[in-house]
N, C-alpha and C positions, 0 to 999 in steps of 0.2 A: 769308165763305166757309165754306163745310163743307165735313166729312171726304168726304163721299160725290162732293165739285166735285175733290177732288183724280186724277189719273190713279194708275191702277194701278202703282207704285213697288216694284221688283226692286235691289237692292243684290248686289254681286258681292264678296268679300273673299276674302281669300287668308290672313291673318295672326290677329294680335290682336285683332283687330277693334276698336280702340279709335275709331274714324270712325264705325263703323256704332253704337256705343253712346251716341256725341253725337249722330246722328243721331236713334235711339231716342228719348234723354235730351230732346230737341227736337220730340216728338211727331210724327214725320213718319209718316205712316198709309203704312207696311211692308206690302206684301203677301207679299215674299218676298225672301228670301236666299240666293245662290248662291254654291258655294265650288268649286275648282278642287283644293282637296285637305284632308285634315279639320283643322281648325284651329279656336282660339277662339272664334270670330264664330258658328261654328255653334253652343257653348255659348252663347254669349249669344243668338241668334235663340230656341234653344229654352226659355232661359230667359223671355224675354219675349213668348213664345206665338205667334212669328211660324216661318211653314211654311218648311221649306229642303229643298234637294237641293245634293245633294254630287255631283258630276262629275266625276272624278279626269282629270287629265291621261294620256295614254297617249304615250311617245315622244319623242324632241324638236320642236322646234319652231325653226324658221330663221324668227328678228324682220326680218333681212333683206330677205328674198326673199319674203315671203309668200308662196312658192308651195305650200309644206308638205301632202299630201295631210290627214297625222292631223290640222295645223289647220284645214282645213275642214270636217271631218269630227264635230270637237269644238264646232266653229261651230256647226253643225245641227242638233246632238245640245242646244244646250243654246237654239238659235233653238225647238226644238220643245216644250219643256218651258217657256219663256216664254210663248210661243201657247198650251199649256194654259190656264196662269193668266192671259190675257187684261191681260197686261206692257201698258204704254204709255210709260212711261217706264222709264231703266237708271240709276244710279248707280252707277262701279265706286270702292268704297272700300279699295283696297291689293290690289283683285285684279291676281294675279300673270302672268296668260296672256295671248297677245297674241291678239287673235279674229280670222279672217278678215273679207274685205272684203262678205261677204253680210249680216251685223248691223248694218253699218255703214247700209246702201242702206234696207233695210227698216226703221229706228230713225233714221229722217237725222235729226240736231240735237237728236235725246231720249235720247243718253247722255251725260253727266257722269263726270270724271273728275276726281279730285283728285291732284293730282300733288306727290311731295316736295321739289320746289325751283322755283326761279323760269323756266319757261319763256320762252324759248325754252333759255335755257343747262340744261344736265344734263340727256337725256331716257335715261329708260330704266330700267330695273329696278333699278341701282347710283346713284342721282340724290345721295342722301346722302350716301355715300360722296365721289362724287367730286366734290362740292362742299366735302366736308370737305377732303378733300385735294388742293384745287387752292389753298387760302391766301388766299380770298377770305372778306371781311367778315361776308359774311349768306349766306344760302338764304333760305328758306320755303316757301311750297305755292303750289299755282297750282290753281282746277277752271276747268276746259275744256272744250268740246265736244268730243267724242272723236271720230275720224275712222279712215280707215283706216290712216294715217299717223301712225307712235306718235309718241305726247306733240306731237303740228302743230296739233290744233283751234282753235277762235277760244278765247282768253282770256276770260275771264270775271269773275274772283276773282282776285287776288294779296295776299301776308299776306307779311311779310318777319319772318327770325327770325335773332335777330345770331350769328354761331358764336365761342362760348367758348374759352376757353384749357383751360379745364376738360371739353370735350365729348370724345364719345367717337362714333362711326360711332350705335352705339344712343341714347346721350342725345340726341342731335340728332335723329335718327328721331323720337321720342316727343315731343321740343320744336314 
């Protein structure tokens, strides 16, 4: 297979981006990186020659309800700027934002989601945390088909990581 058989591949990150730099580190032919607020990941896309746009969140956002105007809003805004770059596939690596239900429909079963604990248990933006402090043996990550319904996609990948006596909310993050 060649680089040129692969689909146009969008990464979305929120943090450190230490996902998206294994990814890198893994050759996977980046078209583009998108970020929710300015952060690491955007140093490291530009450091390794890959295009990004920055989308800042505006507002809160009800995980809840989906009904949020500003979240569809920001859905659109970042559905349109994918369409430029002629996106085919998503990969969200530690992005932080939950996107409306129109990304979902138009992208069915081509976004990817790596999540910090073992789904179904822990969904949510605190997944580490509260795995930490619920006194359970392990966590680890799960990627997922991302759906409109946070952290519910089909399973995919599951990696189990044991939690330490020694860990802290961050070391386990990073673990």
């Amino acid at each position: 297979m060649h680089i040129k058989d692969f689909p146009r591949l969008a990464v979305g990150a929120s943090g450190t981006g230490s996902l998206f730099r294994s990814m890198i580190k893994k050759g996977l032919p980046i078209t583009l990186l998108f970020a929710d607020q300015p952060c690491k990941a955007l140093e490291i896309a530009e450091e390794a020659g890959i295009r990004t746009i920055l989308l800042p969140r505006r507002g809160k956002f009800n995980p809840t309800t989906g009904a949020d105007e500003g979240r569809r809003k920001y859905t659109n805004e970042l559905e349109t700027a994918l369409h430029q770059y002629g996106i085919e596939l998503i990969a969200l690596a530690g992005f932080e934002t939950v996107l409306a239900e129109s990304i979902f429909i138009f992208y069915e079963g081509r976004i990817l989601n790596s999540h910090p604990a073992l789904l179904p248990l822990f969904k949510g933006k605190y997944a580490v945390r509260d795995a930490h402090r619920a006194g359970v043996p392990f966590t680890g990550t799960t990627i997922h088909i991302a759906t409109a319904l946070l952290d519910d996609g089909p399973i995919l990948a599951q990696a189990k990581v044991p939690i330490l006596p020694t860990h802290t909310d961050d070391t386990l993050w990073e673990d």
